[in-house]
C-alpha positions as a LaTeX table, in Angstrom:
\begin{tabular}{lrrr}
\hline
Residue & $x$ (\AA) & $y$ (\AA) & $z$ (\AA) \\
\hline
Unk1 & 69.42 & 65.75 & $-101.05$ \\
Unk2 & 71.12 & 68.14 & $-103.48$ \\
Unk3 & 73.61 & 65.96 & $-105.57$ \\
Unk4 & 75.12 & 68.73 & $-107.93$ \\
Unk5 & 78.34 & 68.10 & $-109.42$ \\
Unk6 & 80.90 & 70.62 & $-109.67$ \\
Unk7 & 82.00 & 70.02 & $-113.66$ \\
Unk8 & 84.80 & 72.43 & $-112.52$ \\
Unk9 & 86.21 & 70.10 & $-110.03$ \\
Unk10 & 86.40 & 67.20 & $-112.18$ \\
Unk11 & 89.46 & 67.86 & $-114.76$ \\
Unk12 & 91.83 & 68.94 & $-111.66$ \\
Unk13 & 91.10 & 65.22 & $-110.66$ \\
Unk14 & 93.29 & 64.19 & $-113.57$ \\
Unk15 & 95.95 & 66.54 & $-112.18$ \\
Unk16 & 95.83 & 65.19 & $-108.45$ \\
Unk17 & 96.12 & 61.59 & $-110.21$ \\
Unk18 & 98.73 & 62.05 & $-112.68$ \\
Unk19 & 100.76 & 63.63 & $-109.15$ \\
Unk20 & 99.53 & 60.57 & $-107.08$ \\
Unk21 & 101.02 & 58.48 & $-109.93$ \\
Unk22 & 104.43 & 60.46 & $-109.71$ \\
Unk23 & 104.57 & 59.97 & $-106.36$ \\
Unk24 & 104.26 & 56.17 & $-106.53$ \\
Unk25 & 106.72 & 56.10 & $-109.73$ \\
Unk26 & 109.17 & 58.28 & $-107.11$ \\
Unk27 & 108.93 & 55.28 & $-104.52$ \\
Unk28 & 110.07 & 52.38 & $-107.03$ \\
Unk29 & 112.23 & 54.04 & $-108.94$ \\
Unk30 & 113.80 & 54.11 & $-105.41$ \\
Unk31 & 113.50 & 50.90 & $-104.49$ \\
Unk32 & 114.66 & 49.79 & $-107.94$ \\
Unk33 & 117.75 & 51.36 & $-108.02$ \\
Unk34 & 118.48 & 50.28 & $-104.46$ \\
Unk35 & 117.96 & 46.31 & $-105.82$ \\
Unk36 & 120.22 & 47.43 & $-108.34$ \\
Unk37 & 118.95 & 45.20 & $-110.89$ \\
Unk38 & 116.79 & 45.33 & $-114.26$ \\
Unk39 & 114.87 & 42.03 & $-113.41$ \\
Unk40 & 113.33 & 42.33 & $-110.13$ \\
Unk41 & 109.55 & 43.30 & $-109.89$ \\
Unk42 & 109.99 & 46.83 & $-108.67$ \\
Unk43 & 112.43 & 47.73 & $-111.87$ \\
Unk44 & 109.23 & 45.97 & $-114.01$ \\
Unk45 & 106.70 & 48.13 & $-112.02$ \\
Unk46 & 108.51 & 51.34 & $-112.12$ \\
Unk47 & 108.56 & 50.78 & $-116.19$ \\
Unk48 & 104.98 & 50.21 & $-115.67$ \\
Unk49 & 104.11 & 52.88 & $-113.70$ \\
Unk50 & 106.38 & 55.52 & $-116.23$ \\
Unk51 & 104.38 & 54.43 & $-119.42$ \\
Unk52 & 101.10 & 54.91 & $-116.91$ \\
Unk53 & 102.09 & 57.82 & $-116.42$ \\
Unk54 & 102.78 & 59.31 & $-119.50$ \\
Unk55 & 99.60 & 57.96 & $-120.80$ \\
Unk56 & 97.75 & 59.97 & $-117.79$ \\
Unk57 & 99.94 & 63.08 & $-119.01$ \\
Unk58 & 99.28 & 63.04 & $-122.33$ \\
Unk59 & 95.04 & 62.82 & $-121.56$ \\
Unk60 & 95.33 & 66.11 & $-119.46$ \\
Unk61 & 93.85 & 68.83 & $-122.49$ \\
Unk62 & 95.86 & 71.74 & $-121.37$ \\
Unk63 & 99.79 & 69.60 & $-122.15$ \\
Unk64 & 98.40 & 67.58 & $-125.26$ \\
Unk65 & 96.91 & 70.97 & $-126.69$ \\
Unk66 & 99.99 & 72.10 & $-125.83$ \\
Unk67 & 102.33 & 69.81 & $-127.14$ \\
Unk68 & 99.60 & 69.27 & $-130.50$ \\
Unk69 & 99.68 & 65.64 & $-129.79$ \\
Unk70 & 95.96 & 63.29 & $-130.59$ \\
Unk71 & 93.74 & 62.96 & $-128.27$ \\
Unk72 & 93.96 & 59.40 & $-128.68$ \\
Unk73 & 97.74 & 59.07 & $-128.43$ \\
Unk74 & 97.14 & 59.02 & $-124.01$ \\
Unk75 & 94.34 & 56.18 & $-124.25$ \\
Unk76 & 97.05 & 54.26 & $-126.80$ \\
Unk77 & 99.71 & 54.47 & $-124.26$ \\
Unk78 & 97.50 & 52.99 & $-121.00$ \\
Unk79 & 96.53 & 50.17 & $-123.33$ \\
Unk80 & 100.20 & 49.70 & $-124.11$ \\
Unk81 & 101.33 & 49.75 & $-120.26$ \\
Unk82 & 98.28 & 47.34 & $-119.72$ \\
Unk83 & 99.66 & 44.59 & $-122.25$ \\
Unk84 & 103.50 & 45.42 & $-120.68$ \\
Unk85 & 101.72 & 44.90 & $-117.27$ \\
Unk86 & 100.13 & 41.15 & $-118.19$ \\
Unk87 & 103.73 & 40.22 & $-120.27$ \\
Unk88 & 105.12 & 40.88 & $-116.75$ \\
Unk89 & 102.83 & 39.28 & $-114.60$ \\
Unk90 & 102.27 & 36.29 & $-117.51$ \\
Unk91 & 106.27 & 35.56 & $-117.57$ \\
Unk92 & 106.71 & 35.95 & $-113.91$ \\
Unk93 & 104.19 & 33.10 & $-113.48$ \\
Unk94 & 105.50 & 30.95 & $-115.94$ \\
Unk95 & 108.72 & 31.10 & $-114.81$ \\
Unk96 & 107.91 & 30.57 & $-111.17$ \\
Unk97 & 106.07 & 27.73 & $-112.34$ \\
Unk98 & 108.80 & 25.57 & $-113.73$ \\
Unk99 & 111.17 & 26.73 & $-110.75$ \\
Unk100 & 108.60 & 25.03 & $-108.93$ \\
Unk101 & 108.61 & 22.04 & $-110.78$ \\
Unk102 & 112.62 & 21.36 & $-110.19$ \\
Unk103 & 112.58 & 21.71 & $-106.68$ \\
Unk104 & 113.85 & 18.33 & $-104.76$ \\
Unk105 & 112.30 & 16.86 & $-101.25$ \\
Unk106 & 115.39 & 16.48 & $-99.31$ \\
Unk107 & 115.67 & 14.39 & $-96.47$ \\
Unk108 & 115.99 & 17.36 & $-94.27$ \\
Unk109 & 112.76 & 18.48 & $-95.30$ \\
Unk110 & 110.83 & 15.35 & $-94.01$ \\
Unk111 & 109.84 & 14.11 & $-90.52$ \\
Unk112 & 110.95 & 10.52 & $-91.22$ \\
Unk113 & 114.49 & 11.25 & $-89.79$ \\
Unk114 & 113.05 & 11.28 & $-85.97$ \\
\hline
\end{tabular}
């Protein structure tokens, strides 16, 4: 079995992601603008997804040589979306959490009314 890697192959990889990721931005910036609002999850996502993004961008060699940025600056930016992604997923819970807590049993909601 001949397992040869193609070392050509592998930085247009970063290209087909950093379009797959644009792709999926596309889709909830769409669906974010249709909610028309700056709290609901696909807004947060979409925020998400653009720092992502621009973290993938920067990593490709060809733009950051290009734009004499550090090679660090793209690896800075996916830890930054990361922490964004856990405040969002963090305060979502919390806050579903104590909306949970204040909902009332009414008597509609029980079978004792048979």
């Amino acid at each position: 079995m001949n397992l040869d890697l193609n070392l050509e192959f592998i930085p247009s990889m970063s290209i087909i992601t950093s379009i797959l990721f644009l792709v999926s931005l596309a889709f909830f910036v769409l669906l974010s603008i249709k909610s028309k609002s700056i709290r609901t999850f696909q807004f947060q996502i979409s925020l998400f997804i653009g720092l992502y993004v621009l973290g993938e961008i920067f990593e490709i060699k060809e733009i950051a040589a290009f734009l004499s940025i550090p090679e660090w600056l793209g690896s800075q930016i996916h830890v930054g979306a990361t922490i964004f992604l856990t405040f969002i997923i963090w305060i979502r819970f919390y806050y579903s959490e104590k909306a949970i807590k204040n909902l009332v049993d009414t008597p509609a909601d029980t079978d004792t009314q048979k």
